[in-house]
Biopython code that builds the backbone (N, CA, C, O; Angstrom):
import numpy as np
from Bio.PDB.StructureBuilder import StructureBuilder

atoms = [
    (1, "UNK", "N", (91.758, 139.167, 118.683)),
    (1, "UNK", "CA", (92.217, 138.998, 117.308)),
    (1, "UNK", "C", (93.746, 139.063, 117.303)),
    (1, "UNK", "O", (94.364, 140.127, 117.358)),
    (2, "UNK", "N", (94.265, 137.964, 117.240)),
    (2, "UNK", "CA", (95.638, 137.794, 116.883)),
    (2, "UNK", "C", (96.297, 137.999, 115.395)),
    (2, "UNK", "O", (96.303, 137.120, 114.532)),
    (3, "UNK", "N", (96.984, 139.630, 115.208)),
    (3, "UNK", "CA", (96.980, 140.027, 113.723)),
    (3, "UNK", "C", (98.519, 140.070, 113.814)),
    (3, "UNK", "O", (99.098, 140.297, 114.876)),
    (4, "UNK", "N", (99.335, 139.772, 112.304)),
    (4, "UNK", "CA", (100.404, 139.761, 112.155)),
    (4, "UNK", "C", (101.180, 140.853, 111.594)),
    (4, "UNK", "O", (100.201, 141.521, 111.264)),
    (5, "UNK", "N", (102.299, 141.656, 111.176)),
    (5, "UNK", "CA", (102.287, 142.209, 110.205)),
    (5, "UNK", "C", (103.985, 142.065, 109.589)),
    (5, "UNK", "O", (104.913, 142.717, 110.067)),
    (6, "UNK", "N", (104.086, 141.379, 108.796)),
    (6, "UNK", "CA", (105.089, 141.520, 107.786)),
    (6, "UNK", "C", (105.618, 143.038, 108.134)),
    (6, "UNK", "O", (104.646, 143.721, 108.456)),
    (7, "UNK", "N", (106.832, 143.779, 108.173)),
    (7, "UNK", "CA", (106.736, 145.280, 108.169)),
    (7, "UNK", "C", (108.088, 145.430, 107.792)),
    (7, "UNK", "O", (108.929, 144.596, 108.128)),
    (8, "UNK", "N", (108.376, 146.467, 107.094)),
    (8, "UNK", "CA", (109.789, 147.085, 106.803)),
    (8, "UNK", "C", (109.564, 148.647, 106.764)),
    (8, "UNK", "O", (109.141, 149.286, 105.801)),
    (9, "UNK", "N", (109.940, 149.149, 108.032)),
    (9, "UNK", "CA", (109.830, 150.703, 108.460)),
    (9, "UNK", "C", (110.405, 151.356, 106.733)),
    (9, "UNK", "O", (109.729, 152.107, 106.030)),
    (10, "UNK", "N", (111.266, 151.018, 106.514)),
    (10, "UNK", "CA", (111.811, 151.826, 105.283)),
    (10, "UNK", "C", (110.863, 151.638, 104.291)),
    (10, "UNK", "O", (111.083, 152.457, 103.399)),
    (11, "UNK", "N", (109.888, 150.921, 104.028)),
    (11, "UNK", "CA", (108.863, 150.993, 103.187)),
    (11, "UNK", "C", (108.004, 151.896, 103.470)),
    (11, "UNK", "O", (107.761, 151.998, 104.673)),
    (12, "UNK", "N", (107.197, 152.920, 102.447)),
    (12, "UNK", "CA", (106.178, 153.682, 103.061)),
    (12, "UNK", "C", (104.432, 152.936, 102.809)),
    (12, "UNK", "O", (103.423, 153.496, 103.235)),
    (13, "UNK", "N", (104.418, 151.870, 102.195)),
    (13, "UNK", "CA", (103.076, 151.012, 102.153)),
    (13, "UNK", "C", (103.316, 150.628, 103.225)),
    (13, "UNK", "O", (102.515, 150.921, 104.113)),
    (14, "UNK", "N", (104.479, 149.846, 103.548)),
    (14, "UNK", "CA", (104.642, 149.195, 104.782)),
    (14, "UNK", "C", (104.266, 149.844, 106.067)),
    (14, "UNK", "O", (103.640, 149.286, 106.967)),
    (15, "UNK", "N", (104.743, 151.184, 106.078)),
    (15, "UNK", "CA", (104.355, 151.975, 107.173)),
    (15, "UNK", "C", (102.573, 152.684, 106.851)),
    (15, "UNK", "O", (101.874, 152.980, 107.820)),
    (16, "UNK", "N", (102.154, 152.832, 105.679)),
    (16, "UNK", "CA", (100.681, 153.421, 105.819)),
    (16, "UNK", "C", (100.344, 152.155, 105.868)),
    (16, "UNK", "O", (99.203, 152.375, 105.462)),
    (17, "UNK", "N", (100.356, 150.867, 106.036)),
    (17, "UNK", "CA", (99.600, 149.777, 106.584)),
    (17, "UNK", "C", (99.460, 149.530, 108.234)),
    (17, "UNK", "O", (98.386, 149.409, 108.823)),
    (18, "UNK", "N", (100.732, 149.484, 108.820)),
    (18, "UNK", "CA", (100.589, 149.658, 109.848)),
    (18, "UNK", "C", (99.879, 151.100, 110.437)),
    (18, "UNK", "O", (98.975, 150.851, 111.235)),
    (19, "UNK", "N", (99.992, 151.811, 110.322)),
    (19, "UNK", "CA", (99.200, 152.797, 110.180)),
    (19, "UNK", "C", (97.235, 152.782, 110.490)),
    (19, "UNK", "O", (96.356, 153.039, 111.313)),
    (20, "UNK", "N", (97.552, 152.189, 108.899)),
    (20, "UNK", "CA", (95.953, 151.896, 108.987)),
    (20, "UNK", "C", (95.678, 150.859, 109.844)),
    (20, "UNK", "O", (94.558, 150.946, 110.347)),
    (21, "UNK", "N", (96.402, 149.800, 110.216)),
    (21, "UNK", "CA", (95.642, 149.141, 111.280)),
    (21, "UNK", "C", (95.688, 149.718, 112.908)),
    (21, "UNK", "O", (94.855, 149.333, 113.729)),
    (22, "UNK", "N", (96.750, 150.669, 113.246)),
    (22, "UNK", "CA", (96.611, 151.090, 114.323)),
    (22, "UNK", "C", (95.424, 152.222, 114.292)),
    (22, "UNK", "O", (95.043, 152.614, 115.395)),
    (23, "UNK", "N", (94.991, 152.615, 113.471)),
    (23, "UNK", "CA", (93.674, 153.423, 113.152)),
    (23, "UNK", "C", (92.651, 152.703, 113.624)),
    (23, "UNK", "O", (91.768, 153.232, 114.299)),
    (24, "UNK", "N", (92.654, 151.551, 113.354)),
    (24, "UNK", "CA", (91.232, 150.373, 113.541)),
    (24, "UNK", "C", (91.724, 150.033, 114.935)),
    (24, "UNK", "O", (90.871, 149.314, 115.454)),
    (25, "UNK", "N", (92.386, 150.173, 115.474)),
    (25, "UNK", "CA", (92.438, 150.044, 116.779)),
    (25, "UNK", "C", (92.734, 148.365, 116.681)),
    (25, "UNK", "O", (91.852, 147.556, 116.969)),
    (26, "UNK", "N", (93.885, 148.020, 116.305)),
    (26, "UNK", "CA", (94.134, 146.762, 115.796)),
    (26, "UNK", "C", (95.608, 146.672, 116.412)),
    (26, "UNK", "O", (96.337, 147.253, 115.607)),
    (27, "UNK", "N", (96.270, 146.257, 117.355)),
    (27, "UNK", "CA", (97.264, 145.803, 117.810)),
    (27, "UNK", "C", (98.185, 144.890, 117.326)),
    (27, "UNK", "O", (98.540, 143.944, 118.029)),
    (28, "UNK", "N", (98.743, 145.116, 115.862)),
    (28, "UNK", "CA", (99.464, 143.572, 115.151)),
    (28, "UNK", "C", (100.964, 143.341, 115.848)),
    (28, "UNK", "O", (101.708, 144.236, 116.248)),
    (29, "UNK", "N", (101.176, 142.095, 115.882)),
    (29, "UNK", "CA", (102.499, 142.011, 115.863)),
    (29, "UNK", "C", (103.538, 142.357, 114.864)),
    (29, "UNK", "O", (103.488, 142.002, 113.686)),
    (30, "UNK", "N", (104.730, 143.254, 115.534)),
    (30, "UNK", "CA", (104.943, 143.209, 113.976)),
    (30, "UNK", "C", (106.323, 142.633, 114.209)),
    (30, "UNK", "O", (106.936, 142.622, 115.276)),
    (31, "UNK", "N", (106.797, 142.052, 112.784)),
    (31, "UNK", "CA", (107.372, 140.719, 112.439)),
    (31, "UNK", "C", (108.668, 141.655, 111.386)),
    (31, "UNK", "O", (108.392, 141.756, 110.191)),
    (32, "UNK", "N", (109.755, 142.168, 111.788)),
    (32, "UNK", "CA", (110.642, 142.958, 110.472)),
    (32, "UNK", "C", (111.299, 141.342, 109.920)),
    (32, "UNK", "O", (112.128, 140.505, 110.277)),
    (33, "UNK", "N", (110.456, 141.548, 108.993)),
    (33, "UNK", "CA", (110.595, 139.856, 108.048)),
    (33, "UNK", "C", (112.325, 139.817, 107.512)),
    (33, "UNK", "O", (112.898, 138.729, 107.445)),
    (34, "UNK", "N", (113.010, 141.047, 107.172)),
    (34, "UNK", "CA", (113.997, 141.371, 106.633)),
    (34, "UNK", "C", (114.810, 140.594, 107.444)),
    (34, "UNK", "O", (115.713, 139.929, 106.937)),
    (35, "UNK", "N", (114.576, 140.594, 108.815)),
    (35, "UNK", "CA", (115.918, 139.961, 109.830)),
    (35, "UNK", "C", (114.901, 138.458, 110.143)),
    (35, "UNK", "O", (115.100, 137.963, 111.253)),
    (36, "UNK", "N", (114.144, 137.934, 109.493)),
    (36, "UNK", "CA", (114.032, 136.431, 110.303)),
    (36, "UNK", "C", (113.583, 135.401, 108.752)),
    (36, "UNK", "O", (112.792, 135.689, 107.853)),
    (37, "UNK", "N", (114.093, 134.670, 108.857)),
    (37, "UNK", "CA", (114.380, 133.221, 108.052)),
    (37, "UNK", "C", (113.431, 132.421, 108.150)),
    (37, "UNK", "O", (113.159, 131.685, 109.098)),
    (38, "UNK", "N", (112.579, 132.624, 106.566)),
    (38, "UNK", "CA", (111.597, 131.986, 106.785)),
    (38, "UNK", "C", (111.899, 129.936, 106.031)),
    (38, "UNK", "O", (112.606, 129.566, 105.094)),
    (39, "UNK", "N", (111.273, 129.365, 106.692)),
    (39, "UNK", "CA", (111.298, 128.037, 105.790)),
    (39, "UNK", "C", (110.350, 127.794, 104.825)),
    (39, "UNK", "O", (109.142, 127.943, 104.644)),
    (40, "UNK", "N", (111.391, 127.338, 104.231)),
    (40, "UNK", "CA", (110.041, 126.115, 102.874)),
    (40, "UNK", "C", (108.728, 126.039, 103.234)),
    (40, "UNK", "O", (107.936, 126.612, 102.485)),
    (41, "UNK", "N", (108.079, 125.186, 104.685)),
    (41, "UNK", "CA", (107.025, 124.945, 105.165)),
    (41, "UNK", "C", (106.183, 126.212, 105.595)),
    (41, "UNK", "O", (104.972, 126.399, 105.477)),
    (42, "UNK", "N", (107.389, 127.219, 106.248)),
    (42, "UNK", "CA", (106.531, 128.388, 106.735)),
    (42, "UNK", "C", (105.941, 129.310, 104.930)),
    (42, "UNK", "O", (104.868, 129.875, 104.721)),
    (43, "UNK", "N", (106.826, 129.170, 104.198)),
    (43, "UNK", "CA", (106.700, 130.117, 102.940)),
    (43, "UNK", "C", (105.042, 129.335, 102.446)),
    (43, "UNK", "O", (104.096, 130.025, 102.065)),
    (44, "UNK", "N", (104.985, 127.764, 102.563)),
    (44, "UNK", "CA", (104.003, 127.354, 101.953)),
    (44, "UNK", "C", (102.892, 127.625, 102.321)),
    (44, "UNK", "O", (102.053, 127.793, 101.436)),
    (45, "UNK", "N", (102.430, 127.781, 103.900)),
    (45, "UNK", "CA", (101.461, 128.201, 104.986)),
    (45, "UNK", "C", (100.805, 129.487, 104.323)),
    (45, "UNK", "O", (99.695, 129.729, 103.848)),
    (46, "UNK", "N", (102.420, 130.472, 104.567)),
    (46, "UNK", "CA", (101.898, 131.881, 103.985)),
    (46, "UNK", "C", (101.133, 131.683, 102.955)),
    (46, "UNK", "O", (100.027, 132.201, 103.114)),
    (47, "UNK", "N", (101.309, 130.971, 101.641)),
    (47, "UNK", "CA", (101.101, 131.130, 100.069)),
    (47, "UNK", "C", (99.182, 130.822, 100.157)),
    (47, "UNK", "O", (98.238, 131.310, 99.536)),
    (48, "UNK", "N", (99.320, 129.465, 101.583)),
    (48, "UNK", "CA", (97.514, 129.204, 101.459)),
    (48, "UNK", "C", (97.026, 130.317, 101.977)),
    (48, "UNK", "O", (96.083, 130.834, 101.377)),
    (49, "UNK", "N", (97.539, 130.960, 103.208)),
    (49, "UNK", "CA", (96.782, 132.357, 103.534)),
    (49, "UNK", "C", (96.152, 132.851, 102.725)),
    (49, "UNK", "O", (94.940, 133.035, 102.614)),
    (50, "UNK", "N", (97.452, 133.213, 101.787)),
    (50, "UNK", "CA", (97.073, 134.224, 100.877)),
    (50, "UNK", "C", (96.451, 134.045, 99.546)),
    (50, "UNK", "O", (96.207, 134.845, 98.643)),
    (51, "UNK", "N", (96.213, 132.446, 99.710)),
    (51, "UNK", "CA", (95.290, 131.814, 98.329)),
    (51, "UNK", "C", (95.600, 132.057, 97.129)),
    (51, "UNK", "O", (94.846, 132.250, 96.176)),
    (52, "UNK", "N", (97.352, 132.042, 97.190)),
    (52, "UNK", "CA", (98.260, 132.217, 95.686)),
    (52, "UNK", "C", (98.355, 131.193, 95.395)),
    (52, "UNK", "O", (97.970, 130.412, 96.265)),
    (53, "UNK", "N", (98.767, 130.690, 94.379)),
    (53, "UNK", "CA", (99.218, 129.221, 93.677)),
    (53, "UNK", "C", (100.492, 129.472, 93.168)),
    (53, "UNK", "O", (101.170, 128.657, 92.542)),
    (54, "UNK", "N", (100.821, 130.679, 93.464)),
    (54, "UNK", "CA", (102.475, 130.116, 92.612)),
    (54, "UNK", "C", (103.472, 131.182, 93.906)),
    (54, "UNK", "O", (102.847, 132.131, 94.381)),
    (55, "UNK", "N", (104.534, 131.025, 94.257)),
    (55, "UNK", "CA", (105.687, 132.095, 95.040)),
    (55, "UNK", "C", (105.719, 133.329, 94.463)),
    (55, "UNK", "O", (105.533, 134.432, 94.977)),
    (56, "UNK", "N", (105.997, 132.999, 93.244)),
    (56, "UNK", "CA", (105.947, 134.636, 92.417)),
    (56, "UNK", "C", (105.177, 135.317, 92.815)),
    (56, "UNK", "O", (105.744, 136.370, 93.104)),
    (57, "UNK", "N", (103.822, 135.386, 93.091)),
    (57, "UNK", "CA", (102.280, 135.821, 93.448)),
    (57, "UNK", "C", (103.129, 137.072, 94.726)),
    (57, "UNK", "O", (103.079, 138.301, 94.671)),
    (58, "UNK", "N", (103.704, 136.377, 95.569)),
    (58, "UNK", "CA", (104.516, 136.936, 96.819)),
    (58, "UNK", "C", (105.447, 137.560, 96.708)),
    (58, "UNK", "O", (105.816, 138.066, 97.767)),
    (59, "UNK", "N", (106.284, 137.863, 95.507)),
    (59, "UNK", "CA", (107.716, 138.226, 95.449)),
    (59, "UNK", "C", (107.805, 139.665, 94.561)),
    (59, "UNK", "O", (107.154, 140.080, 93.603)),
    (60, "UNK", "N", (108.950, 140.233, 95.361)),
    (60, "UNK", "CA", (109.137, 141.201, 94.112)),
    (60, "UNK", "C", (109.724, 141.022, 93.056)),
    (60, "UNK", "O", (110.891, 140.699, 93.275)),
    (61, "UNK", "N", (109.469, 141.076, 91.954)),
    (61, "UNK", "CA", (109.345, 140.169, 90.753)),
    (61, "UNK", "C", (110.252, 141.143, 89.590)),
    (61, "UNK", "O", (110.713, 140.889, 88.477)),
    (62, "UNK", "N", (110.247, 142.249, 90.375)),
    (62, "UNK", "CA", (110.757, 143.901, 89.584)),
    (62, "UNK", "C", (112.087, 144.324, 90.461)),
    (62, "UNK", "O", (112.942, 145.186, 90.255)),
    (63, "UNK", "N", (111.933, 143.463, 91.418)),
    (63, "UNK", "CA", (113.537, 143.941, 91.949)),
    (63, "UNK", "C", (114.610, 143.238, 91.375)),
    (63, "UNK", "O", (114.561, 142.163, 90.778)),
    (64, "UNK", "N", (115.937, 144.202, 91.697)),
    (64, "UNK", "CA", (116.779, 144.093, 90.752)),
    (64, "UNK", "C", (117.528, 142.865, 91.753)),
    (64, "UNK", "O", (118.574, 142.540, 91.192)),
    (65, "UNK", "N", (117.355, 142.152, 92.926)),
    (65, "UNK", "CA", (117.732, 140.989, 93.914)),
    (65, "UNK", "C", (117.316, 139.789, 93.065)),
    (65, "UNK", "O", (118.237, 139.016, 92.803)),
    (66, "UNK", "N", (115.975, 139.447, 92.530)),
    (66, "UNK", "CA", (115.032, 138.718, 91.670)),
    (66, "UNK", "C", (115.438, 138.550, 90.143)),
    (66, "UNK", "O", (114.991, 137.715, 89.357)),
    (67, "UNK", "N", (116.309, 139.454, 89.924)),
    (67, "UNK", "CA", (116.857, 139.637, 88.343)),
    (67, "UNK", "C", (117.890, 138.671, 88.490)),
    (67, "UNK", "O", (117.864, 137.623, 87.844)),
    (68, "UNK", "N", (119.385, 139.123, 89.811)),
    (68, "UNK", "CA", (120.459, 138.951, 89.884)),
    (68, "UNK", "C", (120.472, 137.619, 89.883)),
    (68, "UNK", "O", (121.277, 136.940, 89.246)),
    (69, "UNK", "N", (119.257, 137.039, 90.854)),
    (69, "UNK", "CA", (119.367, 135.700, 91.257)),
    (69, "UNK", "C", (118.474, 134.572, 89.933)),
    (69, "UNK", "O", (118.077, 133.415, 90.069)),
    (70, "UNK", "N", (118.416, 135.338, 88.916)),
    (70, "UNK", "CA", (117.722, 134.648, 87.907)),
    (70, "UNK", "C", (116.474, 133.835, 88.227)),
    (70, "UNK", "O", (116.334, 132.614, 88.160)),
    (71, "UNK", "N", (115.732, 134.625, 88.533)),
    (71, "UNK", "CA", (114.232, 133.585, 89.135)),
    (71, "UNK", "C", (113.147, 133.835, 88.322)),
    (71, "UNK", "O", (111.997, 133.485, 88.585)),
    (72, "UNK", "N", (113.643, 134.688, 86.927)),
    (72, "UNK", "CA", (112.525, 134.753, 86.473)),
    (72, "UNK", "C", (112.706, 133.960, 85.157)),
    (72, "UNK", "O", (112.175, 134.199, 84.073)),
    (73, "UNK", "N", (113.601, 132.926, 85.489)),
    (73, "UNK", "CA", (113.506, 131.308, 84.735)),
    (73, "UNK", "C", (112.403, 130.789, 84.678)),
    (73, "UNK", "O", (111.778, 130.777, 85.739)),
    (74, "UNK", "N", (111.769, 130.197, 83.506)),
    (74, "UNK", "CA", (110.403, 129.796, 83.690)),
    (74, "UNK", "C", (110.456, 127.907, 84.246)),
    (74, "UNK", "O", (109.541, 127.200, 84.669)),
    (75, "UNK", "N", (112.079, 127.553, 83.981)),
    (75, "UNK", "CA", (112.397, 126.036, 84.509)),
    (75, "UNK", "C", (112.365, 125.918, 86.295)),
    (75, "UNK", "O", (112.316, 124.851, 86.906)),
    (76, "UNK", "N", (112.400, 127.123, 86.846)),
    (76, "UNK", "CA", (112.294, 127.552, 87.984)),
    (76, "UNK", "C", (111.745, 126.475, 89.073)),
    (76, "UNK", "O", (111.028, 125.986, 88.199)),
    (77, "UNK", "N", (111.499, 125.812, 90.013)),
    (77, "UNK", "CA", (110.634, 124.689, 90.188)),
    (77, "UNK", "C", (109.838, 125.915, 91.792)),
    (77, "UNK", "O", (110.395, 127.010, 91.869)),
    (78, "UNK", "N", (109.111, 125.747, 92.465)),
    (78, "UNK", "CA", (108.608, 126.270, 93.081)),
    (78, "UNK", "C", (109.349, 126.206, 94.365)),
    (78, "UNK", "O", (109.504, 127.124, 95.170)),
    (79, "UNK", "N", (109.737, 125.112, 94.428)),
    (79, "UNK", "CA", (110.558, 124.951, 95.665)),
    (79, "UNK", "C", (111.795, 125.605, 95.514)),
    (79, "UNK", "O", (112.376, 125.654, 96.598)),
    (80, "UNK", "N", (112.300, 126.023, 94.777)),
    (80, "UNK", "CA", (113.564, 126.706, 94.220)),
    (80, "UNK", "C", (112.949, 128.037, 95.135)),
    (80, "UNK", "O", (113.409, 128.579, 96.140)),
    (81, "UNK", "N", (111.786, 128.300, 94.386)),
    (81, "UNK", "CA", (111.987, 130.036, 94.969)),
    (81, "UNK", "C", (111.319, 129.932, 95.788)),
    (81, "UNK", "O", (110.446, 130.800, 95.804)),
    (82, "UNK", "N", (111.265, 128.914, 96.915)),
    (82, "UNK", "CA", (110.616, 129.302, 98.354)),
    (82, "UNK", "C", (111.896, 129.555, 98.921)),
    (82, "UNK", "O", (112.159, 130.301, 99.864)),
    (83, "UNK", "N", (112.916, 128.618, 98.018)),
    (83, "UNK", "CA", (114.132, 128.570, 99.579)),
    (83, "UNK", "C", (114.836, 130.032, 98.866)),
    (83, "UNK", "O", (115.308, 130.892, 99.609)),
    (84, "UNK", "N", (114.843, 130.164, 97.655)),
    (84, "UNK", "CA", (115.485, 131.729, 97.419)),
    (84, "UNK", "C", (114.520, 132.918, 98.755)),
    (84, "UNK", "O", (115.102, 133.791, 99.399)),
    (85, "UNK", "N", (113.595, 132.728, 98.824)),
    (85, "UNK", "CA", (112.679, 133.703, 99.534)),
    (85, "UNK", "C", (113.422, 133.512, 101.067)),
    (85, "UNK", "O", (113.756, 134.468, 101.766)),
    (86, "UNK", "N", (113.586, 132.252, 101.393)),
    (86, "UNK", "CA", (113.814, 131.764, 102.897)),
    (86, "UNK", "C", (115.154, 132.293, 103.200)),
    (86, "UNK", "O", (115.425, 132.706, 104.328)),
    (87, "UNK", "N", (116.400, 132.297, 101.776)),
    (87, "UNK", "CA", (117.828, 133.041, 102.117)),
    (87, "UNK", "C", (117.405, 134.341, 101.660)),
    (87, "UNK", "O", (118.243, 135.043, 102.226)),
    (88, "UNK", "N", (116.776, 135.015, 101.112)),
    (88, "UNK", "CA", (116.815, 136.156, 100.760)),
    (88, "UNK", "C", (115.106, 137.276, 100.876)),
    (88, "UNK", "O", (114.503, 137.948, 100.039)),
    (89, "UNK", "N", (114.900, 137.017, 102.134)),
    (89, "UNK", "CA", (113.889, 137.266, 102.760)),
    (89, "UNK", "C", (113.323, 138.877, 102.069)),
    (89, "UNK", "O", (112.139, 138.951, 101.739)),
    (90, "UNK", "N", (114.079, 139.892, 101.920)),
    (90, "UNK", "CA", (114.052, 140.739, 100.611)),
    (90, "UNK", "C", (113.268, 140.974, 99.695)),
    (90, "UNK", "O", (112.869, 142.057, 99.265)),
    (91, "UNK", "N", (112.935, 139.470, 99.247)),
    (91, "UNK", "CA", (112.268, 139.007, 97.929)),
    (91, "UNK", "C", (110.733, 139.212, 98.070)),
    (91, "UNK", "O", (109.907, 139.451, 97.188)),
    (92, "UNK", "N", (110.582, 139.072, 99.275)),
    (92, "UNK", "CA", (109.293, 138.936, 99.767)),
    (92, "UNK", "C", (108.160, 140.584, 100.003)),
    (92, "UNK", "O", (108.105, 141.580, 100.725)),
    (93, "UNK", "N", (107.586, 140.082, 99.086)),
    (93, "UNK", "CA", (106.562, 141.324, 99.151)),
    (93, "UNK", "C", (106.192, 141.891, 100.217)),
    (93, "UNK", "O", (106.133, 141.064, 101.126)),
    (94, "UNK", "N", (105.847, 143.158, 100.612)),
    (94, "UNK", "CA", (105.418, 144.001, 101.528)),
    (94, "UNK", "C", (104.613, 144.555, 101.472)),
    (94, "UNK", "O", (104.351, 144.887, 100.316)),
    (95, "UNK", "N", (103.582, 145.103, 102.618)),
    (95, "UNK", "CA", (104.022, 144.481, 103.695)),
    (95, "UNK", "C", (102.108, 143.151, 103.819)),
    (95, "UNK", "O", (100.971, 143.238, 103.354)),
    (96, "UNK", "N", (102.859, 142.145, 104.711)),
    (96, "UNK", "CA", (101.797, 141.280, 104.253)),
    (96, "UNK", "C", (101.323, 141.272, 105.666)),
    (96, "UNK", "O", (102.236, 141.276, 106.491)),
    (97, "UNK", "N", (100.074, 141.262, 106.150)),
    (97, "UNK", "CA", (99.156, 141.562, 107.089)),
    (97, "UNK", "C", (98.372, 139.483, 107.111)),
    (97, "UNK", "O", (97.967, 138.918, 106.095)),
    (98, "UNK", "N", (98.391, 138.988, 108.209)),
    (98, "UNK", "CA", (98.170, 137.962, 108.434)),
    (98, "UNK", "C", (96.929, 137.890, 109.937)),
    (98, "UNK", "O", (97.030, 138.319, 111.087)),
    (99, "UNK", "N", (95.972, 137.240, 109.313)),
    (99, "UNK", "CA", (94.974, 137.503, 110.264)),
    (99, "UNK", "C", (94.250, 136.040, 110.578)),
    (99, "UNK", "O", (93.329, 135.802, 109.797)),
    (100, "UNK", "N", (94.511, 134.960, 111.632)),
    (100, "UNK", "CA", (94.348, 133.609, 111.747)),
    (100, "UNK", "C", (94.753, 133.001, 110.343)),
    (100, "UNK", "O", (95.968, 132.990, 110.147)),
    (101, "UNK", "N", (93.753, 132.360, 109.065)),
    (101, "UNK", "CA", (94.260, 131.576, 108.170)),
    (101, "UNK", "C", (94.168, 132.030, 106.641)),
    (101, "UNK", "O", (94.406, 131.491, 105.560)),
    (102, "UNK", "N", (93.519, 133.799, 107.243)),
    (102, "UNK", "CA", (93.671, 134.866, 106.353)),
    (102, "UNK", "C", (95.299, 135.686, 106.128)),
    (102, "UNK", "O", (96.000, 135.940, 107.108)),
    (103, "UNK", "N", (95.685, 135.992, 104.862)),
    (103, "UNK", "CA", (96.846, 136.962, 104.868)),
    (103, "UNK", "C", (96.227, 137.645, 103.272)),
    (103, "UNK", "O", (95.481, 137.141, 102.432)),
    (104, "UNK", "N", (96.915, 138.989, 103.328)),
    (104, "UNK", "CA", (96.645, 139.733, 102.532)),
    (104, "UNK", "C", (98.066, 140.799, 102.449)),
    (104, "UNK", "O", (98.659, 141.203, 103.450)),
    (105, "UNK", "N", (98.442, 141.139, 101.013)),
    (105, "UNK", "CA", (99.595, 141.671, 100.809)),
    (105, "UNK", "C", (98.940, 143.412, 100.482)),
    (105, "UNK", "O", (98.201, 143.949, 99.656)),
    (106, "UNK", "N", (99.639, 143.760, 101.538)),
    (106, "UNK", "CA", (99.254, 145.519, 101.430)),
    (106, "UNK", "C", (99.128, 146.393, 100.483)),
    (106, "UNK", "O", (98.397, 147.301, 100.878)),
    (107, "UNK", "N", (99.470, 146.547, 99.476)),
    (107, "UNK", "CA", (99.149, 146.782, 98.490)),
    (107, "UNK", "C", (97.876, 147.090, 97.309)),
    (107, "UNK", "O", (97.954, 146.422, 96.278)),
    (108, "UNK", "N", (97.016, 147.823, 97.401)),
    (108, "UNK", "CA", (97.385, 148.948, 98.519)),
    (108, "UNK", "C", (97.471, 148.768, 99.954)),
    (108, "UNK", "O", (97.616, 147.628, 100.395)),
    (109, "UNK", "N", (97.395, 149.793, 100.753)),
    (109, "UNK", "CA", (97.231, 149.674, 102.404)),
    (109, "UNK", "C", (95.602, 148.706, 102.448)),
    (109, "UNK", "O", (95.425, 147.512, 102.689)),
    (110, "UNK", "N", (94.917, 149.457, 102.214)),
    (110, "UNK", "CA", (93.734, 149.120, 102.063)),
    (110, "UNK", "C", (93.420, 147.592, 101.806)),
    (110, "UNK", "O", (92.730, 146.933, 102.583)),
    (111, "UNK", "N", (93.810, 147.240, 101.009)),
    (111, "UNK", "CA", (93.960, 145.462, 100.939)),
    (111, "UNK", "C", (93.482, 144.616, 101.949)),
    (111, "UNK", "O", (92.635, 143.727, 101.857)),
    (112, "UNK", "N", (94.302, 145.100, 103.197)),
    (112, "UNK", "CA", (94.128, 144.172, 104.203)),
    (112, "UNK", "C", (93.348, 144.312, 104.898)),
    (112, "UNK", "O", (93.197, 143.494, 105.806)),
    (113, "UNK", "N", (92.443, 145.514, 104.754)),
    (113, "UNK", "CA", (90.688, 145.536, 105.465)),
    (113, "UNK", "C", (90.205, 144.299, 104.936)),
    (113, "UNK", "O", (89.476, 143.641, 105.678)),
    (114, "UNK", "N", (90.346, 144.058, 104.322)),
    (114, "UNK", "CA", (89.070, 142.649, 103.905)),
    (114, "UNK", "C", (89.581, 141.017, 104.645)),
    (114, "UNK", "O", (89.252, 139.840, 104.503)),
    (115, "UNK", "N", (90.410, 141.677, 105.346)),
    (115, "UNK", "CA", (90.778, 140.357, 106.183)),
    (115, "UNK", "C", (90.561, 140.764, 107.718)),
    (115, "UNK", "O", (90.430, 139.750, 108.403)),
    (116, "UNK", "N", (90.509, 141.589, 108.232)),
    (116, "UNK", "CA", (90.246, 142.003, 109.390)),
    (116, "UNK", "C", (88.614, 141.972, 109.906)),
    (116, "UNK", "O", (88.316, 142.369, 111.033)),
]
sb = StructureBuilder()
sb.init_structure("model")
sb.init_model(0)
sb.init_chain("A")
sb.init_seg("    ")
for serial, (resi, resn, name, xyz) in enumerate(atoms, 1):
    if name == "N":
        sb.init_residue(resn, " ", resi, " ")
    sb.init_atom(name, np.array(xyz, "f"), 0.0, 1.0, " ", f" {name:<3s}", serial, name[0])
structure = sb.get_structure()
């Protein structure tokens, strides 16, 4: 089982996720999303994983990064806030657990049992 994990140590979901999968005896890669640049194409992949229909679904929507950068324009086009996500990797919800063409956003930790 080739498992992924979105992770930001300074998060504590982020860390009781990893957590819980090293409990299951689950070996993920983990991916500190904060330092790598995601693209348009890769953001869209993620979104089917995770069987969202809109970016927002993925983003922190309550951070004050998401305010500054005015994305909670409703003229917004979708592609707008993939590439905001792709420069400002930040934006991106935590921590998201990716399992072949399954992904699931941690939240709780627990979440991402149902993809494993």
């Amino acid at each position: 089982m080739s498992v992924i994990i979105y992770h930001n140590p300074r998060c504590s979901k982020s860390r009781e996720t990893l957590k819980l999968l090293q409990d299951q005896n689950i070996n993920a890669e983990i991916v500190l999303y904060l330092e790598k640049r995601f693209s348009v194409s890769e953001l869209q992949s993620l979104m089917k994983k995770l069987n969202i229909h809109s970016p927002k679904e993925m983003m922190r929507i309550k951070d004050a990064l998401y305010q500054e950068l005015q994305l909670n324009n409703e003229h917004i086009s979708e592609q707008e806030l993939l590439e905001a996500i792709g420069n400002h990797p930040a934006l991106l919800e935590r921590p998201i657990v990716i399992n072949g063409d399954k992904a699931k956003i941690g939240r709780p930790p627990e979440a991402v049992l149902s993809i494993l």
